[in-house]
BAZAMAR-840757 format. One line per field, with one value per residue (C-alpha): x, y, z; chain. Coordinates in steps of 0.25 Angstrom, whole numbers, always signed. Each point is the difference from the previous one (the first is absolute). Example, Ala and Ser with C-alpha at 12.3 -4.5 7.8 and 13.67 -1.06 7.14 Angstrom:
% residues 2
u = (+49,+6)
v = (-18,+14)
w = (+31,-2)
ch = (A,A)
% end
This chain:
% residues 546
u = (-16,+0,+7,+11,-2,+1,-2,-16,+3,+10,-9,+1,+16,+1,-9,+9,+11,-3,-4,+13,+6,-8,+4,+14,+1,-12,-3,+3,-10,-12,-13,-4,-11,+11,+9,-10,-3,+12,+2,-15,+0,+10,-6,-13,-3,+4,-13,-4,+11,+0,-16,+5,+9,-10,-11,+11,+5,-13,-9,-12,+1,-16,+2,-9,+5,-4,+10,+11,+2,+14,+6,+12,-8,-11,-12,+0,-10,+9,+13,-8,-4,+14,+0,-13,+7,+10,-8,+4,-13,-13,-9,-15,+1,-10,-2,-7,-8,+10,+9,-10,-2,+15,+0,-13,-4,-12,-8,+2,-3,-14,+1,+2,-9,-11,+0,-11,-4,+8,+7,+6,+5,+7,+14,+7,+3,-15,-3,+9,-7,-13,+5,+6,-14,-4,+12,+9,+11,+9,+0,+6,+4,-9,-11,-1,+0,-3,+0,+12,+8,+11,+10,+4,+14,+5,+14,+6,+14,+1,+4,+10,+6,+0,+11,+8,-1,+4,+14,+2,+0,+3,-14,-14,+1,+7,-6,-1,+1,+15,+4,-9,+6,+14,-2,-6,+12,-9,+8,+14,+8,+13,+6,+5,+10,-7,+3,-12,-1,-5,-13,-11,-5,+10,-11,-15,-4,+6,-10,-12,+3,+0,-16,-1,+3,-7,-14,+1,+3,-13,-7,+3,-1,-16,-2,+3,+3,+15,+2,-4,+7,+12,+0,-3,+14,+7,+13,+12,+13,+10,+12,-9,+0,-8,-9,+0,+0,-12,-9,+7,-6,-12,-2,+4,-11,-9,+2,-1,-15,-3,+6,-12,-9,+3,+5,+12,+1,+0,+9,+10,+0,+4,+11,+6,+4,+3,+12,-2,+6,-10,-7,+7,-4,-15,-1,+4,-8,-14,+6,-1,-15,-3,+5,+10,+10,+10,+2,+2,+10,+7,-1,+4,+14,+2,-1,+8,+11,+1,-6,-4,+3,-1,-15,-1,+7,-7,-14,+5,+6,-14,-6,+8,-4,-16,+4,+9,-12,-10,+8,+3,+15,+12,-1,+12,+7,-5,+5,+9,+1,+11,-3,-2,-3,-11,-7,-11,-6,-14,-3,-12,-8,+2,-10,+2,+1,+9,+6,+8,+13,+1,-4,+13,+9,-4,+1,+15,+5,+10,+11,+12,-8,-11,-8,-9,-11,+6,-6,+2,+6,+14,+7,-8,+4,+16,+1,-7,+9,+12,-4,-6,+10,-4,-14,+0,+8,-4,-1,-7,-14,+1,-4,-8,-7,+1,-9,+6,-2,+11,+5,-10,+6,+2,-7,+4,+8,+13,+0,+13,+7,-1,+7,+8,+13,-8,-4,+13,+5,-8,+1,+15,-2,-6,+14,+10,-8,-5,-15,-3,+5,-8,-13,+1,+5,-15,-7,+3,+1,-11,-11,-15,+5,-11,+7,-4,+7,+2,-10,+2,-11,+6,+14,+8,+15,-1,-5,+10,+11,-4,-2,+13,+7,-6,-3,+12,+3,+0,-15,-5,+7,-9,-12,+2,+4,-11,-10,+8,-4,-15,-3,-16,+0,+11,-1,-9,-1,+10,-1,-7,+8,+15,+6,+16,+10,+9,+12,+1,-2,-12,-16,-10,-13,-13,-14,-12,-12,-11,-12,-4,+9,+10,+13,-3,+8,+9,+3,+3,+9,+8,+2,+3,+11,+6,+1,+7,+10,+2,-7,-7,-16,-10,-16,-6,-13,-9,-12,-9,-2,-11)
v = (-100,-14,-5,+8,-1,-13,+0,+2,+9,+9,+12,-6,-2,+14,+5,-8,+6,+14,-3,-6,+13,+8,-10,+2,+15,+7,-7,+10,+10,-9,+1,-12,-3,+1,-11,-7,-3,-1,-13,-6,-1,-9,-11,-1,-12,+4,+0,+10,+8,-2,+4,+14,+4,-1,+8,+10,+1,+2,+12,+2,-4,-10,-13,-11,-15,-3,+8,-3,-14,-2,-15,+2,+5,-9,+2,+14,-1,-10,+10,+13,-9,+4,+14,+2,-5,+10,+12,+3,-5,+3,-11,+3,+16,+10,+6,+14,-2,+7,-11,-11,+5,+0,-15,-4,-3,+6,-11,-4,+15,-4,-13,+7,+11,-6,+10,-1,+10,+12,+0,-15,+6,+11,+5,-6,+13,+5,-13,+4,+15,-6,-10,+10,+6,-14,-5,+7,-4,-12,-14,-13,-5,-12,+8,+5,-11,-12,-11,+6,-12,+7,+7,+14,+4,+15,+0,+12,-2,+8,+13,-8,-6,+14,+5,-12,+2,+15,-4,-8,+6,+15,+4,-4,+0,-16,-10,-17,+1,+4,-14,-6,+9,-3,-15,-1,+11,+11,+9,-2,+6,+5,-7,+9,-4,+9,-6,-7,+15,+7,+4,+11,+3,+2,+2,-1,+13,+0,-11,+7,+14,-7,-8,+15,+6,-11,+1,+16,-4,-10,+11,+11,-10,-1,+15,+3,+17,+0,+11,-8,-11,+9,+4,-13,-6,-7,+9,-12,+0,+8,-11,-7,+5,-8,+3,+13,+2,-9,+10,+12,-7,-2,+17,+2,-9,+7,+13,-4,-6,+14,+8,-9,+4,+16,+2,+8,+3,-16,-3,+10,-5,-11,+2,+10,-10,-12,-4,-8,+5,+9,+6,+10,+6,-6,+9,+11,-3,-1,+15,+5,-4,+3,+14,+0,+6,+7,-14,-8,+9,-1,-14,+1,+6,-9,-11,+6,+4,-17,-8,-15,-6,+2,-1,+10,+11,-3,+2,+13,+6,-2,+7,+11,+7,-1,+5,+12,+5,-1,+6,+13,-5,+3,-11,-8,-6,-15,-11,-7,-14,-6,+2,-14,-7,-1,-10,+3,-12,-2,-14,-6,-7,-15,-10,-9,-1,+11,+8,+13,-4,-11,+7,+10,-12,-5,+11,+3,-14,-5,-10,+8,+8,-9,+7,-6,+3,+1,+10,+0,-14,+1,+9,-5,-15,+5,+7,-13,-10,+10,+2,-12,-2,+12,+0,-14,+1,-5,+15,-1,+2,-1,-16,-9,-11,-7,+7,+13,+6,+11,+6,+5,+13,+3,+13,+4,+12,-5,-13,+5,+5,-12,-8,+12,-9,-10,+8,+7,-15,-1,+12,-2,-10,+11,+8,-14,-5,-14,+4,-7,-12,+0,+5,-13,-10,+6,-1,-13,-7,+9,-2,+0,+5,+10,+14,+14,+5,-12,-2,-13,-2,+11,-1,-12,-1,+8,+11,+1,-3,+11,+9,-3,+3,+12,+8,+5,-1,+13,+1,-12,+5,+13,-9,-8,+11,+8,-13,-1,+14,-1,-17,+3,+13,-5,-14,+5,+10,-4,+1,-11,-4,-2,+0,-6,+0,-10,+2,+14,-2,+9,+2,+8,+0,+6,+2,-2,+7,-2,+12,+6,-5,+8,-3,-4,+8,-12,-1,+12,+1,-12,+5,+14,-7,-8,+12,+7,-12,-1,-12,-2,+2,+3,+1,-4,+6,-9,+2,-7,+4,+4)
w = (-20,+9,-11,+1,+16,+0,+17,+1,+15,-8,+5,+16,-1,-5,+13,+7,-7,+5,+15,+2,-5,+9,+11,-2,-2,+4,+14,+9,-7,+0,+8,+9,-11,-11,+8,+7,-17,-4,+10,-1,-14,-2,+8,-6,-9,-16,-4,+9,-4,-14,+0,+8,-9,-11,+6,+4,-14,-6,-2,+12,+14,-1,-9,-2,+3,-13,-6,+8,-8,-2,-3,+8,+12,-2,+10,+3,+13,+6,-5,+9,+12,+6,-7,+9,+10,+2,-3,-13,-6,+2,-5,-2,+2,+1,-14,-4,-11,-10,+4,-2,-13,-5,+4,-6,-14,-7,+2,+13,+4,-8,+9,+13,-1,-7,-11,-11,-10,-5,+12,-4,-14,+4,+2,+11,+5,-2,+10,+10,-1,+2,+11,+9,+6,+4,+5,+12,+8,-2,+3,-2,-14,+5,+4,-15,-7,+10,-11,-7,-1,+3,+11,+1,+7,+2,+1,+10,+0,-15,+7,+8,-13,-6,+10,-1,-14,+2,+10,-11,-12,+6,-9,-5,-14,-1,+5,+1,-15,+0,+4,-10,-11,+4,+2,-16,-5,-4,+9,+4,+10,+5,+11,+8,+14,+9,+16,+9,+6,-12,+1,-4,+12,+11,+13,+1,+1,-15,-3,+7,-7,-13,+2,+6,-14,-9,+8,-4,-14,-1,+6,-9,-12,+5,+1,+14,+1,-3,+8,+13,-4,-1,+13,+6,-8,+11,+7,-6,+8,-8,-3,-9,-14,-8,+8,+1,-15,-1,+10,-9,-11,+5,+3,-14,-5,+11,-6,-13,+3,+6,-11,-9,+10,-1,+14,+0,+12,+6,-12,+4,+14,-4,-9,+10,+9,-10,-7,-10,-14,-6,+12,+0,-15,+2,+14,-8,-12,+10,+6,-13,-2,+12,-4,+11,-11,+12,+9,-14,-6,+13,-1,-14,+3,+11,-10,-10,+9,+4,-11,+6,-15,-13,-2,+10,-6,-13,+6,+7,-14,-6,+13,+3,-12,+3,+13,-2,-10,+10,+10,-10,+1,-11,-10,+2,-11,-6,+3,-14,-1,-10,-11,-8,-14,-6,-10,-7,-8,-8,-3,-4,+9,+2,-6,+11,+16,+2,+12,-1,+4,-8,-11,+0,+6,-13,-8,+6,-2,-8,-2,+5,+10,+7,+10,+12,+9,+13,+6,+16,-1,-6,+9,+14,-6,-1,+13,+7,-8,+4,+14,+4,+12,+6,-3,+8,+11,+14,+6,+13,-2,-15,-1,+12,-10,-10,-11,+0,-16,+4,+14,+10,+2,-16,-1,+14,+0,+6,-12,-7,+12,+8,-10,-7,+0,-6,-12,-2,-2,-13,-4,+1,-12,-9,+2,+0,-12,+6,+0,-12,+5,+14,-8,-9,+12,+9,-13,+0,+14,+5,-13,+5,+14,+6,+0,+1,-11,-9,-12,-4,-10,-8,-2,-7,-5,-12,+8,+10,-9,-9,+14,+4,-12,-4,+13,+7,+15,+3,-5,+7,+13,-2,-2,+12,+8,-2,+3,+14,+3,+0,-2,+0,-10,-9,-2,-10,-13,-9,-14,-7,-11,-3,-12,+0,-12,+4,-10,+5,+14,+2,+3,+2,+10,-6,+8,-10,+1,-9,-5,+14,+8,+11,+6,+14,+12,+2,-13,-2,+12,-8,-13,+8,+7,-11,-9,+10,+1,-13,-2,-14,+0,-7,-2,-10,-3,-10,-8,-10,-14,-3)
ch = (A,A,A,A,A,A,A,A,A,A,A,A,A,A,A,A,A,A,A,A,A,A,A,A,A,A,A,A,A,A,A,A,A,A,A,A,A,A,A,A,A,A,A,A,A,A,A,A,A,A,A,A,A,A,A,A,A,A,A,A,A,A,A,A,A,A,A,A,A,A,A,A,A,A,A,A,A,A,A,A,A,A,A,A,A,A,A,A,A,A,A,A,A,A,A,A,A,A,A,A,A,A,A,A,A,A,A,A,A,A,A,A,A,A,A,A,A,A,A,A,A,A,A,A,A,A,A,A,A,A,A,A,A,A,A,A,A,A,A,A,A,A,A,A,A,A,A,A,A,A,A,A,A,A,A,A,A,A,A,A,A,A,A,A,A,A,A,A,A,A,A,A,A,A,A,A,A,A,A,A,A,A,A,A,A,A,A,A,A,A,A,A,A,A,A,A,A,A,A,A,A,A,A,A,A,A,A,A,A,A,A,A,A,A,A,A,A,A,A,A,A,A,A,A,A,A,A,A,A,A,A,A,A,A,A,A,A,A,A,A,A,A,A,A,A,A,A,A,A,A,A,A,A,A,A,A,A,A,A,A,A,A,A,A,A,A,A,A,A,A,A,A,A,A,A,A,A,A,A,A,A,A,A,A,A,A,A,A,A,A,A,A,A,A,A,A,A,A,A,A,A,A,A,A,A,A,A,A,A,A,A,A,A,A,A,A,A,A,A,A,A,A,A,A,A,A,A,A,A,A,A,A,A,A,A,A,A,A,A,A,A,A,A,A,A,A,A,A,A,A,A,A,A,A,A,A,A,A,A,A,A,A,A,A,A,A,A,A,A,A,A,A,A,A,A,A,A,A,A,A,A,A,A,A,A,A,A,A,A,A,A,A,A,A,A,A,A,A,A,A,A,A,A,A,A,A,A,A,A,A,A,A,A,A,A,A,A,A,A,A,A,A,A,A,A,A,A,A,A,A,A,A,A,A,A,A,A,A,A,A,A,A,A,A,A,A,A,A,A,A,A,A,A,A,A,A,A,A,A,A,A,A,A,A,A,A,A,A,A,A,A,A,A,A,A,A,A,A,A,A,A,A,A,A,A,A,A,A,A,A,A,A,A,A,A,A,A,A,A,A,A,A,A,A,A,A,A,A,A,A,A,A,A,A,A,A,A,A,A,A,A,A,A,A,A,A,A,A,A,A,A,A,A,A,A,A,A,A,A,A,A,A,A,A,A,A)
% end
């Protein structure tokens, strides 16, 4: 890696990198603690910061002096002195003895505690079970081990750095590695001209309800009574959304915890007031085994009368049926689906590594009519290519850093209407006939780019020039329209391959399925909603000779 980041402090200019972005367009949110860092840290001596940004980028809040040894830092006892000074550092801290043991080697625990006999053999874990009754309470890394050799220091600023980290970012899940990855081109980005304003938080109570919500989050992953934690989810202001949906999120996977656990009732509870897609049909899933048949069939109708999407009116055709025979109702008539082809192929099992798909790709192929596993990729890939203008535009809130995979708001309910005029614009090129031409030019200027909707590794020029001549407009408007409506449900569930005949300007999807598989909902709701547009699919249903 240093040799492709030639400058050995590339990870301290990246720190620097995001505190002077914070400076510039967070300073009026910041705590004095925040600020009073944010000037301090600048005017310490480079190795004092280069040895902070290290111990903040690592794992663990105790490290040993020994194994702070970095040539470009160089002593790392000298680096801390002003680390200590500060208050940022603890040097020699008082240590329990789980954290002794997570620091120490086997046989300097031997060393230490003078062990002999079986008590010396034993797993390190089996030692510290042992060593607990004797040994109570902390004490000093010193106190422990007095002819260590060695220095202890416990940084404190981590959770600190995890909330500049977070007004950064906007999230938790990147991190420092992002510069590094960028710097060596593993990931590259748009560049998008968003103003010195733009930011993801606009006031600190925004900041606050987030930590808020991640601490639920941690504490519902180790096995806290979701039920409690639910009603101890901070109240957000209402004119943040993103917010918003992630405490609806949070409910939803709640309740989902307590459905696992049996408890219909708290599960119900918790759908009835959350929004997030899906609650609604899981709430009156859990009434239904709680045998609360009247208030689901109410809920039922409602949901009927207003579908929230697509997967939603699927789930509630499969339930209404159950219902209404449980209730002694009039059996209403079944739903119909489109009908559409079916293949039906026997082949003998490959000899080789083999998976199903290619298999039939296989099968299918030939010279006038190649055919591809594309699955999800092809038709997510050509609406990126298409609308890439609008997917990166610098909407307010949309883009505040420099690592952004796709727009912050992208599954926010409100994504296509704040830039409807946007995606008219392209979609304009599907009726004027200049799509092609625009999908080529991004395939080309924006190649390796993150994007949400782009699949890079999967699509080349033979693959687009065959799209591009064999599906029609019209059909690739239906496609991409119908990803707009619902980006989270349908960016997925296409077909897996496509087969194109070029000289007569045509082709077919077909979803595979191998012995014992099932179409899946989403893909079911595909091939439903091509065959009603007229679009060619088919499944192909294989078997092996015997």
């Amino acid at each position: 890696m240093n040799q492709v980041l030639e400058n050995p402090f590339y990870y301290l200019e990246n720190f620097h990198q995001v505190l002077h972005w914070i400076g510039e367009r967070y300073s009026d949110l910041l705590t004095a603690e925040e600020a009073t860092f944010l000037a301090r840290f600048p005017t310490l001596p480079q190795p004092a910061r280069a040895l902070f940004v290290r111990m903040v980028m690592r794992k663990g809040e105790l490290f040993r002096a020994s194994k702070l040894s970095y040539p470009e830092i160089g002593c790392p006892l000298g680096a801390a002195a002003p680390l200590v000074e500060q208050g940022w550092v603890v040097q020699d801290p008082e240590l329990t003895l789980d954290e002794l043991f997570d620091l120490l080697q086997k046989p300097e625990i031997t060393r230490v505690f003078a062990l002999s006999g079986a008590e010396r053999n034993a797993r390190k874990a089996d030692q510290l079970e042992a060593l607990r009754e004797r040994h109570e309470g902390s004490h000093r890394f010193s106190a422990w081990y007095a002819d260590a050799g060695d220095q202890v220091y416990h940084i404190l600023s981590k959770p600190l750095c995890d909330r500049l980290r977070l007004i950064f970012f906007g999230n938790f899940h990147q991190d420092w590695s992002e510069f590094v990855l960028s710097n060596l081109g593993i990931y590259r980005y748009e560049k998008v001209e968003f103003s010195p304003a733009a930011r993801g938080f606009r006031s600190r109570r925004d900041i606050d309800d987030y930590l808020a919500l991640h601490a639920c989050r941690e504490r519902f992953a180790e096995g806290e009574d979701p039920l409690q934690l639910a009603r101890e989810l901070p109240a957000l202001a209402g004119d943040n959304e993103w917010l918003l949906s992630r405490r609806q999120k949070m409910l939803f996977q709640f309740g989902q915890q307590l459905e696992k656990l049996g408890n219909w009732a708290g599960a119900f509870e918790l759908y009835e007031q959350c929004a997030y897609p899906g609650a609604r049909a899981r709430a009156i899933r859990v009434l239904e085994k709680d045998e609360r048949l009247g208030l689901a069939y109410e809920w039922l109708q409602r949901a009927q009368a207003a579908p929230e999407s697509e997967a939603e009116r699927q789930q509630l055709l499969r339930m209404a049926p159950r219902l209404r025979r449980k209730l002694g109702h009039v059996r209403a008539p079944a739903h119909k689906p489109t009908p559409v082809e079916r293949i039906d192929l026997v082949l003998p099992m490959p000899g080789e590594d083999w998976w199903v798909e290619g298999v039939v790709r296989d099968h299918l192929w030939q010279d006038e009519a190649p055919c591809f596993y594309v699955e999800n990729a092809l038709a997510n890939s050509l609406f990126g290519l298409l609308c890439w203008d609008a997917v990166f535009a610098a909407i307010p809130g949309a883009f505040f850093h420099p690592f952004h995979h796709g727009p912050a708001d992208l599954h926010s309910a409100d994504f296509q209407r704040r830039r409807a005029a946007l995606f008219d614009a392209c979609f304009a090129r599907l009726d004027d006939g200049s799509y092609g031409d625009t999908i080529r030019a991004n395939f080309t200027a924006k190649a390796g780019l993150q994007s949400p909707f782009v699949y890079w590794d999967a699509i080349d020029d033979e693959l687009l020039d065959l799209a591009l001549a064999c599906i029609p407009a019209a059909h690739l408007r239906r496609w991409f329209e119908r990803i707009l409506l619902d980006i989270k449900s349908n960016r997925s569930g296409f077909p897996d391959l496509i087969q194109f005949w070029p000289e007569q300007r045509r082709y077919r999807m077909v979803e595979v399925k191998g012995p014992g598989d099932r179409l899946q909902d989403n893909q079911l709701r595909w091939i439903d909603y091509c065959a009603e547009h007229g679009m060619p699919v088919s499944v192909c249903y294989l078997a092996w000779q015997e």
